[in-house]
C-alpha positions as CSV (number, residue, x, y, z in Angstrom):
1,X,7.6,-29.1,-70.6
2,X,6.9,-32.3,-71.9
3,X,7.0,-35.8,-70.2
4,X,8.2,-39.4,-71.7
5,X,7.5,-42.5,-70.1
6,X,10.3,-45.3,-70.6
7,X,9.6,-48.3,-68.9
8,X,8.5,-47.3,-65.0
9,X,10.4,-44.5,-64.8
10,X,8.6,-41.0,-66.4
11,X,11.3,-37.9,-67.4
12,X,10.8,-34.3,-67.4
13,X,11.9,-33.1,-71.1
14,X,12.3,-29.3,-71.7
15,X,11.3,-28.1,-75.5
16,X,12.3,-25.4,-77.2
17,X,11.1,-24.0,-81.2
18,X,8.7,-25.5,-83.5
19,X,7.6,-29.1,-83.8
20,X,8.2,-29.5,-87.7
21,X,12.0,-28.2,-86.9
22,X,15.0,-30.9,-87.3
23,X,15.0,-32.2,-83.6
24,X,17.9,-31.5,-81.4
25,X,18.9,-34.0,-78.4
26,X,20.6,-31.7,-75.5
27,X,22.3,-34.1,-72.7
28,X,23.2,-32.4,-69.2
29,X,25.9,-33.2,-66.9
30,X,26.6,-33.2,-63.4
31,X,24.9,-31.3,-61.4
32,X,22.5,-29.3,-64.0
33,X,19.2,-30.4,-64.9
34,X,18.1,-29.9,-69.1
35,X,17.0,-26.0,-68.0
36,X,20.5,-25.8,-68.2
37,X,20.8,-25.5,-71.9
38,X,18.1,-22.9,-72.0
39,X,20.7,-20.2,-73.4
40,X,21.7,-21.9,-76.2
41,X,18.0,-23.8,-77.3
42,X,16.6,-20.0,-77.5
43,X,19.4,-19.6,-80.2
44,X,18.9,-22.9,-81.7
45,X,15.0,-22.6,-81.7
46,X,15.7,-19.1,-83.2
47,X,17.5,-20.5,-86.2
48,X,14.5,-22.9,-87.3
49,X,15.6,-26.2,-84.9
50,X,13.7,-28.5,-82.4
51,X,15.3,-28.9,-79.1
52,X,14.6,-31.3,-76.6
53,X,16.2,-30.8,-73.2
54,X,15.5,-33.9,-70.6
55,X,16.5,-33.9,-67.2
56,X,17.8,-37.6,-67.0
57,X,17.8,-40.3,-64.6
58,X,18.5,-39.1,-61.0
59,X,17.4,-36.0,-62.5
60,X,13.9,-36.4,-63.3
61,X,11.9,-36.6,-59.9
62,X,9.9,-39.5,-61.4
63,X,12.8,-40.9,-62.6
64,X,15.2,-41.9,-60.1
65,X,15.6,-45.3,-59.2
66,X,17.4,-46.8,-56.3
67,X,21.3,-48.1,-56.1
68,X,24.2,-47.6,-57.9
69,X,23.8,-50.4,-60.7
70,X,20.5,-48.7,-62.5
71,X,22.8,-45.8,-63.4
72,X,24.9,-47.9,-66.0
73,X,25.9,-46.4,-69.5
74,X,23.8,-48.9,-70.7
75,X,20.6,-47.9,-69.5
76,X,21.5,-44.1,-69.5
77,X,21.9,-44.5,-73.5
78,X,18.4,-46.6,-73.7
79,X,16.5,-43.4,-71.5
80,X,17.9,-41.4,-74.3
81,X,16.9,-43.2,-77.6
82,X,12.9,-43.5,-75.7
83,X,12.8,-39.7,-75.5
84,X,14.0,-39.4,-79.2
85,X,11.5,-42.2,-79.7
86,X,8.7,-40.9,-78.3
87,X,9.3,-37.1,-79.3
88,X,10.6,-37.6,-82.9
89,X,9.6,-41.4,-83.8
90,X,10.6,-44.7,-83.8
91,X,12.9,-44.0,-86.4
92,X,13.7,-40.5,-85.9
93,X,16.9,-39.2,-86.4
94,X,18.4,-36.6,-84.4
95,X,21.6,-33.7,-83.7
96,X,22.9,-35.3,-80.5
97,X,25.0,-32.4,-78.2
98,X,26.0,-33.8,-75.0
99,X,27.9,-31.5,-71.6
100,X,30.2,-33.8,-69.3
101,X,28.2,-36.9,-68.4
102,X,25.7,-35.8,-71.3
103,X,28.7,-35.9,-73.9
104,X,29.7,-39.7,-72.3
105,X,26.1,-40.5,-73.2
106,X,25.9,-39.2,-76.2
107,X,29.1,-40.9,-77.2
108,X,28.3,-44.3,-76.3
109,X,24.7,-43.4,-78.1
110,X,26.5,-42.1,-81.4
111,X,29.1,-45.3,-81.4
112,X,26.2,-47.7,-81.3
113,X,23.3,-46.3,-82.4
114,X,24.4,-44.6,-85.4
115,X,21.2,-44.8,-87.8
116,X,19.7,-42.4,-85.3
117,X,21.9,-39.2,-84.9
118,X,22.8,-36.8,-87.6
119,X,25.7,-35.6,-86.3
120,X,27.1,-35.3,-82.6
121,X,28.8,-32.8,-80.9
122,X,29.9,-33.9,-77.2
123,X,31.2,-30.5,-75.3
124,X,34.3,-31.2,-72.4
125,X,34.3,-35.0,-72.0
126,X,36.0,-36.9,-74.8
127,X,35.1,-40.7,-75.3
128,X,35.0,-43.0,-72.4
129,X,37.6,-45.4,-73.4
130,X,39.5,-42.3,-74.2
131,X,39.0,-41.2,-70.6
132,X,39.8,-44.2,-69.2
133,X,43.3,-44.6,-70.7
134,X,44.0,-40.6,-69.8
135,X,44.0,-42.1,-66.5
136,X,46.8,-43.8,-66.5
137,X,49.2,-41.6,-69.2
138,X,48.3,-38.1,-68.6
139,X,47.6,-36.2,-65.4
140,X,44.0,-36.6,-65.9
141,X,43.8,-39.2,-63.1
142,X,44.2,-36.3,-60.3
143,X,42.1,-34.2,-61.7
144,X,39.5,-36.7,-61.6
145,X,40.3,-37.5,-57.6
146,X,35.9,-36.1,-57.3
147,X,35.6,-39.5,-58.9
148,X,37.4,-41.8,-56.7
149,X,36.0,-39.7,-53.5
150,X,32.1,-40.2,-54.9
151,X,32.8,-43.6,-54.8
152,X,32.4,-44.2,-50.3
153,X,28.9,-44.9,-49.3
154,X,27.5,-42.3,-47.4
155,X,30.4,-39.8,-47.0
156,X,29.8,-37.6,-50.1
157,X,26.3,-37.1,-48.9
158,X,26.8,-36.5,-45.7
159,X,29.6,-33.9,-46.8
160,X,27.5,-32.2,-49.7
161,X,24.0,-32.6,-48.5
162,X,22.0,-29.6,-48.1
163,X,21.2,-30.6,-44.4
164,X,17.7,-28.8,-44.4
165,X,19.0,-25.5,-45.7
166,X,18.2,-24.2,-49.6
167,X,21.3,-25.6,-51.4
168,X,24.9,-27.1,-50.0
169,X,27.0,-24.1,-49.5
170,X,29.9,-26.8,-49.5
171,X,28.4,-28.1,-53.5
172,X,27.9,-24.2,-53.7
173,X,32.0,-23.7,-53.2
174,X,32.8,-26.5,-55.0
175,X,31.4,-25.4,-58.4
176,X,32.6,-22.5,-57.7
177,X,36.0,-23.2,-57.6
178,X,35.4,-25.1,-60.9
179,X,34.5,-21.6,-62.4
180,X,30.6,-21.8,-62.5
181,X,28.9,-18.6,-61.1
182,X,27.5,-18.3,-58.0
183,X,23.7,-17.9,-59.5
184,X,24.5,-21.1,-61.2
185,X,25.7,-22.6,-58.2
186,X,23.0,-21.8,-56.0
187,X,21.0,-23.3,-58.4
188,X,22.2,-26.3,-59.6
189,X,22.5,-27.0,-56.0
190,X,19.4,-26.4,-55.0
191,X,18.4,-28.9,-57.2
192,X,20.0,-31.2,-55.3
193,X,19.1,-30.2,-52.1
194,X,16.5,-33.4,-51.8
195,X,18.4,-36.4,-50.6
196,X,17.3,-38.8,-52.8
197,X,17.6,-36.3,-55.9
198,X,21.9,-36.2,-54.4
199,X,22.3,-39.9,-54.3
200,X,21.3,-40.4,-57.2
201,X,23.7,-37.8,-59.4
202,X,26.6,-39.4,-57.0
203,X,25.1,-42.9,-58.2
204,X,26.3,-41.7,-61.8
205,X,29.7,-41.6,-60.5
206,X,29.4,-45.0,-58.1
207,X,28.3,-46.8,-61.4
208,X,31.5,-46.7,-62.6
209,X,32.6,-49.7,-60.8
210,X,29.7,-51.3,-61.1
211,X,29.4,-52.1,-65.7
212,X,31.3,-51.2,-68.4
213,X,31.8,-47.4,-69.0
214,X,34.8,-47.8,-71.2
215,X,33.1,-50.8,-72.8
216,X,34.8,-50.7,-76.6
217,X,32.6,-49.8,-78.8
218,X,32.7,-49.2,-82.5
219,X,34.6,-46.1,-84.2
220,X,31.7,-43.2,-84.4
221,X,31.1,-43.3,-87.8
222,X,28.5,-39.9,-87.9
223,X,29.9,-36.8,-88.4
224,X,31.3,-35.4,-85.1
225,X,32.2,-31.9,-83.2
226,X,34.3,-31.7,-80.1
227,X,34.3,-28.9,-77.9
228,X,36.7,-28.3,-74.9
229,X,37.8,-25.3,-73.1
230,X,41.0,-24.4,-72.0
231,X,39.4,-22.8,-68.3
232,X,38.6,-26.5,-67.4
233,X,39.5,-27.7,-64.1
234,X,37.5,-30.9,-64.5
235,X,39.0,-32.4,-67.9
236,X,42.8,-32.2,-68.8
237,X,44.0,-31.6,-72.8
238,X,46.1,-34.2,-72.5
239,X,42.9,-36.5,-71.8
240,X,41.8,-35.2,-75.2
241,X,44.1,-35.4,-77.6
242,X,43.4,-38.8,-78.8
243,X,39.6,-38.3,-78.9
244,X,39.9,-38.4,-82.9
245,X,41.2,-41.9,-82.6
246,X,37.6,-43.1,-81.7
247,X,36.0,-41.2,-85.0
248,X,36.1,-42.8,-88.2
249,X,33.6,-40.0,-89.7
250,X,34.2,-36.2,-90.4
251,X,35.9,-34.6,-87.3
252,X,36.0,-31.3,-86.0
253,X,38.1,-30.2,-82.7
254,X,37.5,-26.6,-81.2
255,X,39.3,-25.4,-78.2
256,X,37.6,-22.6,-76.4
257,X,40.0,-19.8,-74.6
258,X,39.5,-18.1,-71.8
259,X,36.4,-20.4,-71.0
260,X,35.7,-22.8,-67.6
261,X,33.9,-26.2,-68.4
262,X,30.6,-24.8,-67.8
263,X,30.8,-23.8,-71.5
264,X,27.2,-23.7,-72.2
265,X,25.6,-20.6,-70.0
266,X,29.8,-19.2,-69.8
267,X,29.6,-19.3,-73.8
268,X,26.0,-19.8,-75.3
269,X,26.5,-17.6,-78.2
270,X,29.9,-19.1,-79.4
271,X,28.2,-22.4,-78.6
272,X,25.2,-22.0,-80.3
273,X,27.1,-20.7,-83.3
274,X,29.4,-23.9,-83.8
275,X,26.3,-25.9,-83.0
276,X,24.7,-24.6,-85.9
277,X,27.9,-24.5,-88.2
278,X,28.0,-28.2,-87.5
279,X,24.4,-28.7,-88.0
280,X,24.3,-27.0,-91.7
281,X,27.1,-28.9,-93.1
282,X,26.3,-31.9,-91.5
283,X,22.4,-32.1,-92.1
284,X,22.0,-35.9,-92.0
């Protein structure tokens, strides 16, 4: 476990494989922490590569500031590049792989910061402009209906909150029923079973209304993987199919089968494998 200080907040980074190996950026999603890429940084340490796992804002128990507005792309991008900055230099170039909110962060990342990434690979979520228009054309918007409940003040917390047990057995059956397994449920909501640690993965979600997610931001010009699975309850195809329209580099789509959206401990080893496919002919 390493630690990286960016500004006044301080984030827990998990490290897999060698220091001199090429670096590796892993970006969770909601509700997992970086331990949930452990499956897949054994393989990639295995194979000669660096990976650095943080647990991001909200995440991090040092890390988590108050109200909605601090949980802007914006400054989720920024906490980013300082662990690459601190970890791998100033000017160090990294494989960015981003899960769910991870991939909307390392998409924004990739689009505007492309002198630092070697090559990106974002895993269920397509770009957030991409997203946003699925909303309105596809039936993406009512598979998104999470989004617009996270939104109420107080509600979602009072409705998922642990309430002084181990974990939410309500966040527990939610997961579930997105296809996670119950080990991984328990888990991931146990993580969450501090207040503050709750509000503030819901205060991804609030931030939504609050700055510009879908923002327009230059073509990703870097060469670029996108993973989705066919088992996911969370992300529509339809709300992918015009995710090559915000590429202008080499692009490479992948459709899992048979696969829920919690791709990487569901799939680590087909994963791992088109992470490192993507990695070797793309060194950067």
């Amino acid at each position: 476990m390493l630690t990286v200080t960016h500004g006044d907040l301080t984030f827990d980074v998990h490290e897999h494989g060698s220091a001199d190996g090429v670096p590796v950026l892993l970006l969770h999603g909601f509700p997992q922490r970086g331990t949930a890429w452990d499956a897949v940084a054994d393989r990639l340490a295995s194979a000669g590569f660096r990976t650095l796992a943080p647990d991001q804002r909200g995440y991090s128990p040092c890390a988590r500031p108050r109200g909605r507005r601090a949980y802007r792309m914006s400054g989720l991008v920024l906490d980013a590049l300082a662990v690459v900055d601190s970890l791998v230099g100033p000017a160090g170039r990294v494989h960015l792989v981003g899960h769910d909110w991870g991939a909307a962060v390392a998409w924004s990342l990739a689009a505007r910061h492309p002198g630092r990434v070697r090559s990106l690979t974002a895993i269920s979520v397509p770009p957030p402009t991409v997203y946003v228009r699925s909303l309105f054309t596809t039936r993406q918007a009512l598979a998104s209906w999470y989004i617009y409940a996270l939104q109420l003040p107080f509600l979602p917390e009072r409705f998922l909150g642990a309430g002084g047990r181990p974990f939410s057995p309500r966040l527990v059956a939610a997961l579930r029923r997105s296809g996670q397994s119950r080990p991984a449920a328990e888990r991931d909501a146990a993580a969450l079973a501090d207040p503050g640690a709750l509000t503030a993965a819901i205060n991804w979600y609030r931030a939504l209304l609050t700055g510009p997610f879908s923002d327009r931001t230059p073509p990703v010009q870097v060469p670029t993987l996108f993973v989705w699975s066919d088992g996911d309850t969370a992300i529509t195809r339809q709300s992918t199919e015009l995710t090559h329209t915000e590429v202008a580099g080499p692009f490479r789509y992948v459709e899992m089968r048979g696969v829920s959206h919690w791709i990487l401990e569901e799939a680590p080893d087909q994963l791992a494998e088109l992470l490192l496919e993507q990695f070797r002919e793309h060194p950067g």
